[in-house]
N, C-alpha and C positions, 0 to 999 in steps of 0.2 A: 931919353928912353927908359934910364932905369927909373926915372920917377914916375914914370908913368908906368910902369910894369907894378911898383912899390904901391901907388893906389890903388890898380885893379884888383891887388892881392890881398888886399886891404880889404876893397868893396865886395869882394868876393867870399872873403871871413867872415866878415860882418853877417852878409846876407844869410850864412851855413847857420853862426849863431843866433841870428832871430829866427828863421827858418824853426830853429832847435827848440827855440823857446817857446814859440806857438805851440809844438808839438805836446811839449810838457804841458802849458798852461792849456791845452784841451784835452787832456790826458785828465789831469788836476780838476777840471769843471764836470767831467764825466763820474770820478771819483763821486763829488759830492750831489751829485742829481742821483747815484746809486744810493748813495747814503739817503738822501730825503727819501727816494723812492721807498727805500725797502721797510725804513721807520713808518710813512704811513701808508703803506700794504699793512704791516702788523699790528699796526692800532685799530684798525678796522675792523679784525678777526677777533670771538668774543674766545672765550676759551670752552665753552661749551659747542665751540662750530669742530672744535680737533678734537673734542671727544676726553678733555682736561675738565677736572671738579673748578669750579671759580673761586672756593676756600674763602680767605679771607678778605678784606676790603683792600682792593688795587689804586695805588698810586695814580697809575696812569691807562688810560683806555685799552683795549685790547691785549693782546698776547707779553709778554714777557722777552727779553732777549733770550734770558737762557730756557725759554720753553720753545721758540722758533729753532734754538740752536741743539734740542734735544732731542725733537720734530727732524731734523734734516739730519739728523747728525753728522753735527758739526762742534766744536767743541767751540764754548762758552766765548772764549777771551780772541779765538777768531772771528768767530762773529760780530763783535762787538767794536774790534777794529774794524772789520767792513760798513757799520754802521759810521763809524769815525771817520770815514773816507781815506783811512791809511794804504799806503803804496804797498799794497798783496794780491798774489796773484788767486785768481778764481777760475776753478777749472768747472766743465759744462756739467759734471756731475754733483756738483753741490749747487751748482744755477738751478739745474731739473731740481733737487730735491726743495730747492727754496721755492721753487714759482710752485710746486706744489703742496707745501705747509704753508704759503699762505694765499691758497689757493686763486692763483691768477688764471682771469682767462688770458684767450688767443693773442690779443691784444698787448696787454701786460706783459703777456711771456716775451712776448716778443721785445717791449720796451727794455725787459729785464737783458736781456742779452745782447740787445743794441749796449747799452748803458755799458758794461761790462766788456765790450770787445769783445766779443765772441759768437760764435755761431750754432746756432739751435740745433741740434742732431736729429730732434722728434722730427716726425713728418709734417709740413702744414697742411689746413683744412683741403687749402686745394693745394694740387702739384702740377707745376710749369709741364712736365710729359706727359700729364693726360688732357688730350686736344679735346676741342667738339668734336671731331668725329668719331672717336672712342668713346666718349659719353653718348653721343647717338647709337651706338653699336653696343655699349652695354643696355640703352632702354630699348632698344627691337630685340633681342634677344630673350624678354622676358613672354612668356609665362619659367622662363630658365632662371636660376638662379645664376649671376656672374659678377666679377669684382676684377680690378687690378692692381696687384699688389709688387710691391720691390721685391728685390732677397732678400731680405730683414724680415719680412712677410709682414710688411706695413700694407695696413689696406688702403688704398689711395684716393678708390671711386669704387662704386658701387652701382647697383642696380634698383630698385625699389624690394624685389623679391626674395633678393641676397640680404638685404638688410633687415629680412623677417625672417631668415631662415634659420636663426637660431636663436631667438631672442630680438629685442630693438635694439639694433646699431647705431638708429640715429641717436639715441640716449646716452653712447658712449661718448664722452670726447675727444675729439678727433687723437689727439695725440695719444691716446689708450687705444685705438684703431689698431691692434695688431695681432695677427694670430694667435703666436704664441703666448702673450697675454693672456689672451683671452681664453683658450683653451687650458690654461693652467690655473688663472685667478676669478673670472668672471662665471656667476654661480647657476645662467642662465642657458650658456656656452655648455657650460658642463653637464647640466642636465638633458642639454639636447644631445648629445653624443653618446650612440650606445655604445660603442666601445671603448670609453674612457681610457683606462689603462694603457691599450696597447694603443690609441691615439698619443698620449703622452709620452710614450719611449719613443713613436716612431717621429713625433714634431719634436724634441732633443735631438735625436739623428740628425735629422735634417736641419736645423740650424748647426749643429758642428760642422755638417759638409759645405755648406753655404757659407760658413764665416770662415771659412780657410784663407780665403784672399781678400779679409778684412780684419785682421787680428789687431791691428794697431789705431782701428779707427771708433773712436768713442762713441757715438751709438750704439755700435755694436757691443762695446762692453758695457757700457749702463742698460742697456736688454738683457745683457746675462746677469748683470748683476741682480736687478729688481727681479728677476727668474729667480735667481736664487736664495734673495731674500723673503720672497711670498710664497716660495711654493716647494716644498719637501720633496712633493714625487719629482720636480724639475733636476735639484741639486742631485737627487738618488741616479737619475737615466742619466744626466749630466756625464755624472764620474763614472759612467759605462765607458765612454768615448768610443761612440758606436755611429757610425754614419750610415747615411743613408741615400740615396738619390728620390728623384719626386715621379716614378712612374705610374702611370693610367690606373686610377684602382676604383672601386665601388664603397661609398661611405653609407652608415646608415646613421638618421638621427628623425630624434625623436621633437616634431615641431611642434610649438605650443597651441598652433591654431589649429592646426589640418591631421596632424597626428605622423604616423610610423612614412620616416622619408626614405625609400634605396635608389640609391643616385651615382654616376659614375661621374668622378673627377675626372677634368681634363688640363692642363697648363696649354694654355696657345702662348709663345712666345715670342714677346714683342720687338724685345730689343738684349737676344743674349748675355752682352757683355755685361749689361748692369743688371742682369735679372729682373727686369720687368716683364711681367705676363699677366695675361687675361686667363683668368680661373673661372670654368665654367662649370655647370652641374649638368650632367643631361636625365631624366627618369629611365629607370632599371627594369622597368614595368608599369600596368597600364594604370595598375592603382595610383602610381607614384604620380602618372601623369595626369589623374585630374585631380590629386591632392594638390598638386602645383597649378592647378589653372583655378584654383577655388582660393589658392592662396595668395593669387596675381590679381584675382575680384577683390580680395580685402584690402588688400594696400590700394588697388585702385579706389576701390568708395572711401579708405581711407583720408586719401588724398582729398578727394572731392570736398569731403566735409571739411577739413584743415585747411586746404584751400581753394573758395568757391570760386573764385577770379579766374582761377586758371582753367576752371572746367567749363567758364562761360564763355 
């Protein structure tokens, strides 16, 4: 009996340490498929796509380490060990900042953070909570403007009308999809919104109220941070520390196609705990409402022409 208790304990070690070792040795292969990956993402990108002079004659194709690593910052000699497939750790905000110097899509991004262990904070294109029948319900709803977005005030889905109502949203990519982005760095956004300013204090408010009960969760701080690295009036309302709740109010903006919009906000919400809601616009007036039915014509024949299959 004891020898047979002596080999189970045996066969039983054994199995912990191979077990162990696979772990490593797929730990170790993921290492280096980041390392090839991310060498040629970088050789791909010329140095005049980042907005870098190309100087003198390069060694080797595309971008530099220490110009990826200057781009994201990050500092040189980390970098360089991630390239080397060295055992360090990568947090999601220098992944975002990579998959964006060397400009990955959806795809990519994603490969990037597979490779890495870890998990994507950005919104994807689509999101698993919004069903068909939420996307049937945001396209009946138009000549309205409407959208559904998290508390992060990530836009998730959209409507055809909502995506002209302040500029073209499908032009943004998806993971730039967010309000407060967009109303603080996006120059289309801003120009539609005639109260600029005090839109600006009051969407700071309202993401300090909103991020109360996610202070430790890295999206949320890579939203604040990129807030505060693009945008001056963000950091200024920021260090208010002024809150705000999201009550019924009347917006006006200024649309590129149809002109002078006044519109009452509404939040329908969908599922409290996670701050999901349907933002709707409704017309303030009757001007308002056939500037909005002339601007649910354009995207419609828009469509049409863009895509004729679907109108046949």
């Amino acid at each position: 009996m004891a020898s047979t208790a002596s080999t189970t304990s045996t066969v039983g070690t054994t199995g912990r340490h191979s077990a162990s070792a696979t772990a490593r040795d797929g730990t170790e292969i993921r290492r280096h498929e980041l390392a090839g990956f991310l060498r040629s993402r970088r050789e791909r990108i010329t140095p005049e796509q980042v907005g870098l002079p190309r100087g003198t004659r390069r060694r080797t194709p595309g971008l530099r380490r220490e110009e990826v690593a200057q781009l994201s910052a990050v500092g040189v000699t980390w970098y360089t060990w991630l390239e080397q497939a060295r055992d360090i750790h990568v947090s999601v905000q220098v992944l975002d900042a990579l998959a964006r110097t060397l400009m990955l899509d959806a795809g990519e991004r994603a490969h990037l953070f597979q490779l890495a262990g870890a998990t994507d904070p950005t919104p994807a294109a689509r999101c698993p909570s919004v069903t068909p029948a939420l996307e049937e319900m945001l396209h009946r709803l138009e000549p309205l403007p409407a959208c559904i977005q998290n508390s992060r005030y990530d836009i998730l889905a959209y409507n055809r009308v909502y995506g002209r109502l302040l500029g073209d949203l499908d032009a943004v990519p998806p993971e730039d999809r967010n309000c407060m982005l967009l109303v603080h760095t996006d120059p289309q956004w801003r120009s539609s919104i005639v109260h600029l300013e005090e839109a600006e204090r009051l969407m700071a408010a309202k993401l300090r109220a909103s991020m109360a009960g996610h202070l430790g969760e890295p999206a949320w701080k890579m939203l604040v941070a990129r807030l505060e690295d693009r945008s001056p009036s963000f950091r200024e309302n920021w260090r208010r520390y002024e809150v705000h709740a999201s009550p019924t109010r009347t917006k006006l903006f200024r649309n590129p196609w149809v002109g002078l919009l006044t519109l009452h906000h509404t939040d329908l919400w969908l599922t409290p705990e996670f701050g999901a809601r349907m933002v709707t616009y409704a017309p303030a007036d009757d001007d308002t409402r056939l500037r909005l039915e002339r601007l649910h014509a354009l995207v419609t024949r828009d469509e049409r022409r863009d895509h004729p299959e679907a109108a046949a």
